[in-house]
C-alpha positions as CSV (number, residue, x, y, z in Angstrom):
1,X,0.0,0.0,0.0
2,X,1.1,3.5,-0.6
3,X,2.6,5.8,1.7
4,X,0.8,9.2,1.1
5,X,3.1,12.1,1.8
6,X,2.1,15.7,2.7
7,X,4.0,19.4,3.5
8,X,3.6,18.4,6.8
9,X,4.6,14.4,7.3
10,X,7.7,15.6,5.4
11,X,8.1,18.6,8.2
12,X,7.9,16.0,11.1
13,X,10.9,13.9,9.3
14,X,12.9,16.9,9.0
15,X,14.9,17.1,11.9
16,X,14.7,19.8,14.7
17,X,16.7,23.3,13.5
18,X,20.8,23.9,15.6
19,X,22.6,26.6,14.8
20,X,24.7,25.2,12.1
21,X,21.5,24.7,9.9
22,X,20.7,28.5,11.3
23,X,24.6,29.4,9.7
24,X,23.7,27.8,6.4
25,X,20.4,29.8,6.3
26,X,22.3,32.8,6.7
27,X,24.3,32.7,4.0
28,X,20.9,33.3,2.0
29,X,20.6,36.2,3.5
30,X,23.2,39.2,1.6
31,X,22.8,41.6,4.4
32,X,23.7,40.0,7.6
33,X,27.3,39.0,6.0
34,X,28.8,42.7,7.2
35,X,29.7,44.6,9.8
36,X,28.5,47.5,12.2
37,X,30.5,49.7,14.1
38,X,34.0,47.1,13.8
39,X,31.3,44.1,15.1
40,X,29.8,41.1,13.0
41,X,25.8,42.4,12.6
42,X,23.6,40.9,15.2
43,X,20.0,41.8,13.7
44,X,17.3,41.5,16.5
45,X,14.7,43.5,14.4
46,X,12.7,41.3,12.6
47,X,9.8,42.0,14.1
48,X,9.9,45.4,12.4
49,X,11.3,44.4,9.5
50,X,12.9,41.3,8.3
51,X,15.6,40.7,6.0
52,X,15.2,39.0,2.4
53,X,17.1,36.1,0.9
54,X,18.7,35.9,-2.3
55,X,15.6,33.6,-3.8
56,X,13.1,36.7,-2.7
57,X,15.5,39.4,-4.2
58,X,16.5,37.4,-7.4
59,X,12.5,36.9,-7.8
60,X,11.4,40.6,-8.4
61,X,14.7,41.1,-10.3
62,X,13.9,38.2,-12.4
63,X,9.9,39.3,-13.1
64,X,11.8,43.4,-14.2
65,X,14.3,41.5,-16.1
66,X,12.0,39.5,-18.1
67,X,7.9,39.9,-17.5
68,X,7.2,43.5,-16.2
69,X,3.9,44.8,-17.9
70,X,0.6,45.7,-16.5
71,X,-1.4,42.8,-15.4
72,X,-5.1,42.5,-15.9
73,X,-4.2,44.8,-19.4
74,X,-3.4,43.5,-22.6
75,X,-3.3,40.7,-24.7
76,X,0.7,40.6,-25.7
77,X,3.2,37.9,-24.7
78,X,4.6,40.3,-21.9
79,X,1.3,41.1,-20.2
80,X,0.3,37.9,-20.4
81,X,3.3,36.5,-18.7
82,X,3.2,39.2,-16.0
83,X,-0.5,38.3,-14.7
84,X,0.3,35.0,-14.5
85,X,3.1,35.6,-12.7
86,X,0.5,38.1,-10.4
87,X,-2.1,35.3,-10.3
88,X,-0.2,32.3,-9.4
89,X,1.7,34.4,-6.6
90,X,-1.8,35.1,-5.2
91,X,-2.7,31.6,-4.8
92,X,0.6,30.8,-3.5
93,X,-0.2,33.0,-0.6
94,X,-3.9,31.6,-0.4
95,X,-2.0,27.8,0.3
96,X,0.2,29.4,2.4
97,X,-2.8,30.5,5.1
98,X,-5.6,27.6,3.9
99,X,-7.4,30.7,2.4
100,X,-9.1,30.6,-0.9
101,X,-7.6,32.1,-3.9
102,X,-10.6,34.6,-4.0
103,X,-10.3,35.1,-0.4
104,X,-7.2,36.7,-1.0
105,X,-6.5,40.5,-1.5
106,X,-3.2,42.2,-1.9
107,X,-2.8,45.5,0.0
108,X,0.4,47.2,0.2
109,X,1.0,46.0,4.1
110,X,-1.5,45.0,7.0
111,X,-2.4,48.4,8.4
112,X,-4.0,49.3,4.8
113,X,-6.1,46.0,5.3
114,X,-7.3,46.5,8.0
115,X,-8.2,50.4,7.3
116,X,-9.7,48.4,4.0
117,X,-12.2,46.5,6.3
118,X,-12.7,49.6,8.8
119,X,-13.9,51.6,5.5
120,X,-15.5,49.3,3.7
121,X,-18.0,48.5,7.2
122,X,-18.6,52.3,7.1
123,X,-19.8,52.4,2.9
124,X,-22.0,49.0,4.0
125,X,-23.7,50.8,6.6
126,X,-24.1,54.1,4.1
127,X,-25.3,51.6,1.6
128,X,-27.5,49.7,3.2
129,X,-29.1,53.0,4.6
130,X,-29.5,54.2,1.1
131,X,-31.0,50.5,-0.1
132,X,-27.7,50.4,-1.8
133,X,-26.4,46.7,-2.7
134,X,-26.9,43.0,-1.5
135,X,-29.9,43.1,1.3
136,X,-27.7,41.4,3.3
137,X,-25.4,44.3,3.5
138,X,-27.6,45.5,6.8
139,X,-25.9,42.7,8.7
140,X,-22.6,44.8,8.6
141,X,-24.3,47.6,9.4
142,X,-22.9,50.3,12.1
143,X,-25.5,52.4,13.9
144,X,-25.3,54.1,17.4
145,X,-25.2,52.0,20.6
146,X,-23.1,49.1,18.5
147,X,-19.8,48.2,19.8
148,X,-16.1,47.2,18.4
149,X,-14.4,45.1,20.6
150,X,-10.4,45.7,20.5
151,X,-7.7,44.7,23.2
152,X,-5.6,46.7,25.1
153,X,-2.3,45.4,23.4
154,X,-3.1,46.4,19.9
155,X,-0.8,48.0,17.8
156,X,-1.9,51.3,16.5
157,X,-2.9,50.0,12.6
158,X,-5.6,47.5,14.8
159,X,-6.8,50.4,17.0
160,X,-6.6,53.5,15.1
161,X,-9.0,52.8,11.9
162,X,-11.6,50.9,14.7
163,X,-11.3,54.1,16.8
164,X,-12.5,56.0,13.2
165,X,-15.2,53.5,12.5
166,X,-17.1,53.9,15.8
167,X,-16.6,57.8,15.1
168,X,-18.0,57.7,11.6
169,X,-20.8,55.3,12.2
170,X,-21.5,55.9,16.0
171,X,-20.5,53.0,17.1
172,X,-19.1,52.8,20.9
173,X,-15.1,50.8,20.8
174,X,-14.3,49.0,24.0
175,X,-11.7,46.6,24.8
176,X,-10.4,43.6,26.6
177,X,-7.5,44.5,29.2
178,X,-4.7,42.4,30.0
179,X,-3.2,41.4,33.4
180,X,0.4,42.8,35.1
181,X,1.1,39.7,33.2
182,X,0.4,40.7,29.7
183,X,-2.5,38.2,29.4
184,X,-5.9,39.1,28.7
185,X,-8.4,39.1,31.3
186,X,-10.4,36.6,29.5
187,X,-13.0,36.6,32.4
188,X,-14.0,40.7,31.9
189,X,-14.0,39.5,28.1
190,X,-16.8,37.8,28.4
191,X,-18.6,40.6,30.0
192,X,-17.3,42.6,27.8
193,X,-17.7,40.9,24.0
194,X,-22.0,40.6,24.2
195,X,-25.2,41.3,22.4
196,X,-23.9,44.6,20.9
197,X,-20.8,43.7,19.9
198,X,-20.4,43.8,16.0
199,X,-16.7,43.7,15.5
200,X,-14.1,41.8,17.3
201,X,-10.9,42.6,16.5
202,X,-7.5,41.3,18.2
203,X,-3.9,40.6,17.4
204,X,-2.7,37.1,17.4
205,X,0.7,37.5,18.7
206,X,1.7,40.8,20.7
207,X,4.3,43.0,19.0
208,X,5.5,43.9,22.4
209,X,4.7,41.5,25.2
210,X,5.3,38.1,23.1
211,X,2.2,36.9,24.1
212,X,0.3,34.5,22.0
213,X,-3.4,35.2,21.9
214,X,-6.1,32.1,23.0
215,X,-7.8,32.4,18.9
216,X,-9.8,29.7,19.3
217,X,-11.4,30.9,22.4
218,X,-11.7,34.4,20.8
219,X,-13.4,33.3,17.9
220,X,-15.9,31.7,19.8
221,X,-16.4,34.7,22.2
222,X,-17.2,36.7,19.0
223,X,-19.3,33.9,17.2
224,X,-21.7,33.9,20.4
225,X,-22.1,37.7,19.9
226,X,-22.4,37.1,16.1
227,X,-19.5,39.6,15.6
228,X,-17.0,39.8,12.5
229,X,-14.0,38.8,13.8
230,X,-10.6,40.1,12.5
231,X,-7.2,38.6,13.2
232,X,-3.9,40.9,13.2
233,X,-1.6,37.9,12.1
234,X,1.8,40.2,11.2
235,X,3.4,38.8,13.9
236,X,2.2,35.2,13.6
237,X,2.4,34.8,9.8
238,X,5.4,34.8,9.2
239,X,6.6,32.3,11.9
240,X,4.1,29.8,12.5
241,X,1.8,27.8,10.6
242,X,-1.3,29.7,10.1
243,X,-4.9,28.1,8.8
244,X,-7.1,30.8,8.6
245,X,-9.9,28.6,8.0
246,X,-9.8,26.3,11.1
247,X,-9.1,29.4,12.8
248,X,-12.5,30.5,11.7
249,X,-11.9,34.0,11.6
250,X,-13.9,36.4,9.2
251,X,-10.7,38.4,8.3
252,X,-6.7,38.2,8.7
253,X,-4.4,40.5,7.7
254,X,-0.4,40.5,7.5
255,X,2.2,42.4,6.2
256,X,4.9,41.0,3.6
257,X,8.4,42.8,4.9
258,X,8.4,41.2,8.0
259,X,7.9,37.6,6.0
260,X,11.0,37.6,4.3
261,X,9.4,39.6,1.5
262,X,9.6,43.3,0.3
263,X,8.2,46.4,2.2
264,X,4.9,47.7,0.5
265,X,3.5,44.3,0.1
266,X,0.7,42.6,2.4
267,X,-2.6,40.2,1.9
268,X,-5.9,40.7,3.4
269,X,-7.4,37.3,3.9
270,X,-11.9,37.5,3.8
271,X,-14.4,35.1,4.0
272,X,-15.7,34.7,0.5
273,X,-19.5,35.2,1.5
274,X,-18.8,38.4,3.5
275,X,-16.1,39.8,0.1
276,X,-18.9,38.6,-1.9
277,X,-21.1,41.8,-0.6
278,X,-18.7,44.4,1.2
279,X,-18.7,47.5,-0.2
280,X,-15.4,47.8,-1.9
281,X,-13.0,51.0,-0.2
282,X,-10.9,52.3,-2.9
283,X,-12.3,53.1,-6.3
284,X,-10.7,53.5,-9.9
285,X,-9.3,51.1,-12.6
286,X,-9.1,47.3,-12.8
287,X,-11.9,46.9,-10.1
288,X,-14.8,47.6,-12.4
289,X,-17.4,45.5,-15.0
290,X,-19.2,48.4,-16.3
291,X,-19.0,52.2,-15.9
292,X,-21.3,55.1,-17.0
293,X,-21.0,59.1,-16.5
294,X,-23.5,58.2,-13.6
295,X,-22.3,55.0,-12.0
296,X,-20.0,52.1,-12.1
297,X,-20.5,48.4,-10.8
298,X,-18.5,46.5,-10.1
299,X,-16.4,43.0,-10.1
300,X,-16.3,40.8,-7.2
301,X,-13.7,40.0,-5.0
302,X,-11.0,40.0,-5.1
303,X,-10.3,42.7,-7.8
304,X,-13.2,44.4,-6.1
305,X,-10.7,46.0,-3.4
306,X,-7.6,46.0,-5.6
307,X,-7.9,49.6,-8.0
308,X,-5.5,51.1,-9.7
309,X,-2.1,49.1,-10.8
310,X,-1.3,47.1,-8.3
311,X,2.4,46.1,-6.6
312,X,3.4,43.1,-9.3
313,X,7.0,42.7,-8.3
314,X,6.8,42.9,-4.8
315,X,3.4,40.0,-4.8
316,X,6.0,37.9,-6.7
317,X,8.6,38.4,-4.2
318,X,6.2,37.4,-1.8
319,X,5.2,34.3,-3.2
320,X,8.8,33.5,-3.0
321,X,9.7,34.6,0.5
322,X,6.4,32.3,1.3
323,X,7.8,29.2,-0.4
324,X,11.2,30.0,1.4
325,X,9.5,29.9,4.6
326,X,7.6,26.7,4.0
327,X,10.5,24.5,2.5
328,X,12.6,25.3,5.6
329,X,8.8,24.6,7.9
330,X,7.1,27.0,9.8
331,X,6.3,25.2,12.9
332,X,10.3,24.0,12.9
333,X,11.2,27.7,12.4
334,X,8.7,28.6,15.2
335,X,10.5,26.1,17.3
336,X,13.4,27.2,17.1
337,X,12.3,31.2,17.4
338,X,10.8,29.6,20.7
339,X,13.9,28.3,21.9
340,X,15.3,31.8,21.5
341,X,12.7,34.0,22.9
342,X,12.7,31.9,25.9
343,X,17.1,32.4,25.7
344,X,16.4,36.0,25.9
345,X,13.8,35.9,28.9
346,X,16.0,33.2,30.9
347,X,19.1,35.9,30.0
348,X,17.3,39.1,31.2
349,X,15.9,38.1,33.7
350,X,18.9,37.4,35.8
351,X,20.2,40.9,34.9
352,X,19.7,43.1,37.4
353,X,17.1,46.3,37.0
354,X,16.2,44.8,34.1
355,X,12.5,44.2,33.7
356,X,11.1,41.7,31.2
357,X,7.3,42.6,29.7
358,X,5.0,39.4,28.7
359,X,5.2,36.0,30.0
360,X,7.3,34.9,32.3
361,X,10.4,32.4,31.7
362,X,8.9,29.2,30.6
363,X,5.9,30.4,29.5
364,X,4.9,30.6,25.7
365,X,5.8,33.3,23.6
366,X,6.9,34.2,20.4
367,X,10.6,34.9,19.6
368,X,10.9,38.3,21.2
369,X,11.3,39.9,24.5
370,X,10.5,44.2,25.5
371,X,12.7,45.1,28.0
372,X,12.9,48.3,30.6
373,X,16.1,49.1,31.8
374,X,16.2,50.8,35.3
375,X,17.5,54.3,34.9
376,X,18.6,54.2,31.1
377,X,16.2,55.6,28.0
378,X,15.6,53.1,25.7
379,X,17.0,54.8,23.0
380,X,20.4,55.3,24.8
381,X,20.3,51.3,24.8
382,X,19.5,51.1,22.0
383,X,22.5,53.2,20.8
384,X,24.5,51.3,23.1
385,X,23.7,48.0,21.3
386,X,24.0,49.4,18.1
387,X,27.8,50.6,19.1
388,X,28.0,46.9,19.9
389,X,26.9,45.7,15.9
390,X,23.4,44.5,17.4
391,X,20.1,46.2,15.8
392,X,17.4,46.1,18.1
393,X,13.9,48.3,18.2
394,X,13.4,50.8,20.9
395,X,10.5,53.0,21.2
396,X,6.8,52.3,22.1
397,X,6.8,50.2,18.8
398,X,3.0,51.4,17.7
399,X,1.2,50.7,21.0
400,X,1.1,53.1,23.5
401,X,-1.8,52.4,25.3
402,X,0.1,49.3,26.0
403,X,3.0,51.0,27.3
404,X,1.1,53.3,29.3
405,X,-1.0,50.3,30.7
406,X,2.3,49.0,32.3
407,X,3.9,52.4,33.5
408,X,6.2,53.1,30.2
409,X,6.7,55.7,27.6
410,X,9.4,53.2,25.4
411,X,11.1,49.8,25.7
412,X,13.9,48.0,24.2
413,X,12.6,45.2,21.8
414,X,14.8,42.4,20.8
415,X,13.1,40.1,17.9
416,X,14.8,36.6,16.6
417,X,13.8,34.9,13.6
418,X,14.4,32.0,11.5
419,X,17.9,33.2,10.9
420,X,19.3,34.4,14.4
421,X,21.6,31.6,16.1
422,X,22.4,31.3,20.1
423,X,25.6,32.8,19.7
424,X,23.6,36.1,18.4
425,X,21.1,36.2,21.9
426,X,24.6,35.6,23.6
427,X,25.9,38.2,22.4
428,X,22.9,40.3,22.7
429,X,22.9,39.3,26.8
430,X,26.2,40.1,27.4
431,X,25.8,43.6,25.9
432,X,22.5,44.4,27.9
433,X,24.5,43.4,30.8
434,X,27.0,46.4,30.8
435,X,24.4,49.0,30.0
436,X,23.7,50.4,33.5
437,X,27.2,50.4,34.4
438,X,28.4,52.2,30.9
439,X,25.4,54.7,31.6
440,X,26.2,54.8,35.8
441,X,22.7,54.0,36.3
């Protein structure tokens, strides 16, 4: 009998990831092979932005070199070639999060997605008050007295266009708060996500704390209420395996530079029912079936939401950086990441006047750690780093509500990824160690 072999049976053969498969994997990646300030480059960043390897940047050389045309345009050999080259990356990224190819949108990162879905709720509730579209636009209706549900360790781009929905349409925004351990208070949530609720959306994995969100429980919170739920997945895409559709979520956004990929590149994932209706948000070219001086109608999803020329290189980029990231496995790389966030935590901890946001030591958490040193700015550490050939982020990295939740105006943020070795969170420790005496603090 046959032996049927799948992406993942072939991922539990491969064997766990050391650092010298972590040193061979580097030497994909151009830009760590230099260095800063005298010092080989330690890059602790990638949860900003990551770097690209030579398949990604030899991809969108290769589509200039010998395919660029409009897509969508055209019948000759070159514009041909070039939307196929658009297409296929689409549904490259549709396997790579169990979406469906029409499911899938490109948007030039995640905070345009998810201003995409924030607008597009506000034309369904101005259409279905003008009897504009599907009937069952009044589902995804806004009025006064409804409620968005956020959390209180969002990043800006998943607060910021909800805080401009409830403005526009009425609609009250609340959220879930988290502990003194960066957990959400899953108990007040329950209270809190109810009747009224018509939007629940939530980040996966904090871009500060580490913490990985309970979806499953979410989801369901938000299904009783018979809310849309979104998913922030930027910091969960591009490091562990992510099936939107046993998540069950209604939307899930992510942003392509910090998968390997390009900046001004990201998907919007939808449900095909809910696409299927939503008003579309941007308006123009290459989204329309028929137009008039008076009106214009419009194709379905997902060229409904994607007007104007769209970002052909960098989508094909994308598809590569995707295919990079499963060949080499996504839950082996998020082992590994694991294995070095929890290095970090273990290492900072046992500094002194250094504390550690997010779960404990031994607790689950993505590959990154925010850190307050006692006395010292986090810029001055992060210069002090820097002077040391290791990038880190400092600042209140697009959530301060968070920060000011636990007492902070900035943190230090270290973030591994798939091509960070031991020797790099070593090195990283022993710098953070001398920063309170170099600064007298």
């Amino acid at each position: 009998m046959a032996v049927v072999t799948t992406p993942a049976t072939l991922e539990r053969a491969l064997p766990a990831m050391d650092d010298a498969e972590v040193l061979r994997i580097r030497n994909d990646f151009p830009v760590l092979n230099q260095t800063v300030n005298g010092q080989q480059l330690v890059y602790l960043d990638s949860g900003a932005t990551s770097q690209n390897p030579l398949s990604v940047i030899e991809a969108e050389q290769e589509f200039y070199e010998q395919r660029n045309a409009a897509v969508h345009r055209g019948a000759h050999h070159l514009a041909v070639e070039a939307t196929e080259a658009f297409e296929d990356a689409r549904q490259t990224l549709a396997d790579f999060v169990s979406a469906g190819y029409e499911e899938t949108i490109w948007t030039s990162n995640a905070t345009e997605g998810l201003n995409l879905i924030s607008y597009a709720l506000s034309n369904a509730t101005l259409w279905a008050a003008q009897g504009r579209g599907d009937a069952r636009l009044k589902d995804l209706a806004l009025k006064p007295g409804d409620e968005i549900v956020v959390t209180e360790m969002e990043h800006h781009a998943n607060l910021i266009p909800w805080q401009e929905l409830a403005f526009r349409t009425g609609a009250v925004l609340r959220f879930i708060p988290i502990d003194d351990t960066g957990s959400l208070r899953l108990d007040q949530a329950r209270d809190i996500v109810g009747p009224r609720t018509k939007v629940l959306a939530f980040t996966h994995a904090s871009n500060v704390l580490g913490t990985i969100n309970p979806v499953r429980e979410l989801v369901a919170l938000g299904r009783s209420a018979g809310a849309l739920v979104v998913l922030d997945a930027c910091q969960s895409a591009p490091h562990l395996a992510l099936d939107v559709k046993a998540l069950d979520v209604d939307f899930a956004v992510f942003s392509g530079h910090k998968m390997l990929a390009p900046t001004g590149i990201g998907v919007l994932y939808g449900k095909q029912e809910i696409l299927d209706i939503l008003p579309p948000f941007l308006t123009g070219g290459s989204m329309i079936t028929t137009v008039t001086m008076e009106r214009a109608e419009y194709l379905p999803a997902p060229q409904r939401f994607e007007a104007g020329t769209q970002r052909i290189s960098q989508a094909v980029a994308l598809a590569a950086a995707a295919n990079y990231l499963t060949e080499t496995g996504l839950d082996r790389i998020h082992r590994w990441e694991g294995e070095l966030g929890q290095r970090m935590v273990t290492g900072l901890e046992s500094i002194a006047g250094i504390r550690v946001l997010g779960p404990a030591a031994g607790k689950e958490r993505i590959g990154l750690a925010a850190f307050d040193v006692e006395g010292v700015h986090a810029h001055d550490v992060g210069q002090f780093l820097d002077s040391r050939g290791i990038a880190v982020r400092v600042g209140h990295h697009c959530a301060q509500p968070l920060h000011r939740r636990l007492g902070l105006t900035a943190t230090t943020r270290a973030s591994a990824y798939l091509y960070n070795t031991t020797d790099d969170v070593d090195r990283f420790l022993d710098a953070v160690s001398g920063v309170r005496a170099y600064f007298r603090a």
